[in-house]
N, C-alpha and C positions, 0 to 999 in steps of 0.2 A: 531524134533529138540529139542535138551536138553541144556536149560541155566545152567550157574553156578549162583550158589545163592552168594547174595554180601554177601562180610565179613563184621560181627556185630561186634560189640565190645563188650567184657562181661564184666565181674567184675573184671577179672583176668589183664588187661590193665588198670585198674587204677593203679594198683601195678608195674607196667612194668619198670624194668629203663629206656627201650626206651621211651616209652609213659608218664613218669612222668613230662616232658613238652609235650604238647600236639603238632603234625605238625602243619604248619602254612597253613589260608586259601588257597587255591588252588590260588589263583588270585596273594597271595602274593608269593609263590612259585616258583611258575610261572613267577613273576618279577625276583625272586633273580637267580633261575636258568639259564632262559636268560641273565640276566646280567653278571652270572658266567662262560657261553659261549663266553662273549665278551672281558674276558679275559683273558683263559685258553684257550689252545692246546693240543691235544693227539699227545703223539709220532708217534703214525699210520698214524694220516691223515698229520701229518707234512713230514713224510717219502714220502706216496702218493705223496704232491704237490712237493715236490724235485724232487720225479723220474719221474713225469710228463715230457711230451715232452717241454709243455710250460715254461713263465715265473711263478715258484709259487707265485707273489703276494706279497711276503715277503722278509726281509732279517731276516737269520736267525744266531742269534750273541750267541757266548759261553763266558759268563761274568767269566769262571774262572781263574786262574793263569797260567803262561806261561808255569809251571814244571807241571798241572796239564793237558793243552792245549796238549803238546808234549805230556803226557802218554796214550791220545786219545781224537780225535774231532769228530763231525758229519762233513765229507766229502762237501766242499761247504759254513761250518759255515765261521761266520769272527769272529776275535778273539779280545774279549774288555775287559780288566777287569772291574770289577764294579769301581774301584778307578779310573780309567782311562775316563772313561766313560765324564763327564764335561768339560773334555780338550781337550777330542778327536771324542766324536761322531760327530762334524759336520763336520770332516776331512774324516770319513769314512762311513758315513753316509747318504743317501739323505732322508731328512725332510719328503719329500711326500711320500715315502715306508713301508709300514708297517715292524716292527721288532717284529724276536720272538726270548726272551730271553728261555735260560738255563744255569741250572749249575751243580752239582752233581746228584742229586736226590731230592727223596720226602724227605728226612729230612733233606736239606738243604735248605735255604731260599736264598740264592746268586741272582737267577734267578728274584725273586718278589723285590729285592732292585736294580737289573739292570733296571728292567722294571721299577719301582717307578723312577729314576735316569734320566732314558727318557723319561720317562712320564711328567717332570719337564721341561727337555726343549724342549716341543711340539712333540714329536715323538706321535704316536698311536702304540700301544704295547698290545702283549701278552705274554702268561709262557707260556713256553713249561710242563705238566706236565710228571714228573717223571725222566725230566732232562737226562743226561748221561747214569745215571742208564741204566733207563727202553730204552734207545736204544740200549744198549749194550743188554741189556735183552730178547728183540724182535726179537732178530737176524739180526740187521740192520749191516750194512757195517760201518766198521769207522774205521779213520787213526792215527797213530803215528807218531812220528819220523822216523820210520821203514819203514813206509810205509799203505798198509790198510790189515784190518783182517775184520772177521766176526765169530762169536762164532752161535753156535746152539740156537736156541731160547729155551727159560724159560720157560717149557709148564704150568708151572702157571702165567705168564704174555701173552703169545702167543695162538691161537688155534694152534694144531698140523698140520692138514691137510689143511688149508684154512687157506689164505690171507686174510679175514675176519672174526673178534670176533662176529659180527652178532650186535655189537651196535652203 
């Protein structure tokens, strides 16, 4: 049986841009990580508990604009704009359900000011990460006005052959 030998750190990682802060103790990491589980979602496993037989657990809301809602939705989403959100989540809403926001993508913040929004008035909430985007990007099923489409998945976002990325 043949170990691998642990990685040392030479001299060359003082100079590192990555390394020029150094990572944080394992214990602390290990907090922030899990904490960043308890507020983040992947499009995959969010796609999963939708096409589940069951109830998935969630309700899962698209904080964008109505012209942005009609050029496509995740199928199932309910539709809230973030402005709307204080007048109207508890109309469409139940308290005791978890919500998982989206909104464009990763470089849109929409989704983390929805969540912030009902996080304010007692909801328990996650982000969906990568928003619209990356479900469009996955190859997941989503609707228009028109009706529903599915595009090929992004084999830089997707694996090719398998329903799972292995992480």
């Amino acid at each position: 049986m043949t170990t691998q030998p642990l990685a040392t750190a030479t001299a060359t990682t003082a100079t590192s841009p990555v390394l020029r802060v150094p990572p944080a103790d394992p214990a602390v990491a290990a907090a922030y990580f899990g904490a960043s589980l308890a507020f983040h979602a992947d499009v995959s496993d969010v796609a999963a508990a939708l096409a589940s037989d069951g109830d998935p657990g969630f309700v899962l809301l698209d904080s964008r604009s109505t012209a942005s809602w009609d050029q496509g939705h995740v199928p199932g989403a309910v539709h809230l704009p973030t402005a709307l959100i204080a007048g109207q989540a508890r109309e469409l809403l139940d308290p005791a359900v978890p919500v998982v926001t989206y909104c464009w993508g990763p470089g849109c913040n929409g989704a983390t000011r929805a969540a912030y929004a009902l996080a304010q008035l007692g909801y328990q909430v996650k982000e969906m990460l990568g928003g619209f985007e990356y479900w469009v990007r996955e190859g997941f099923e989503f609707e228009t006005w028109q009706g529903r489409e599915r595009r090929t998945a992004d084999p830089l976002t997707a694996p090719d052959e398998s329903e799972d990325c292995g992480c």
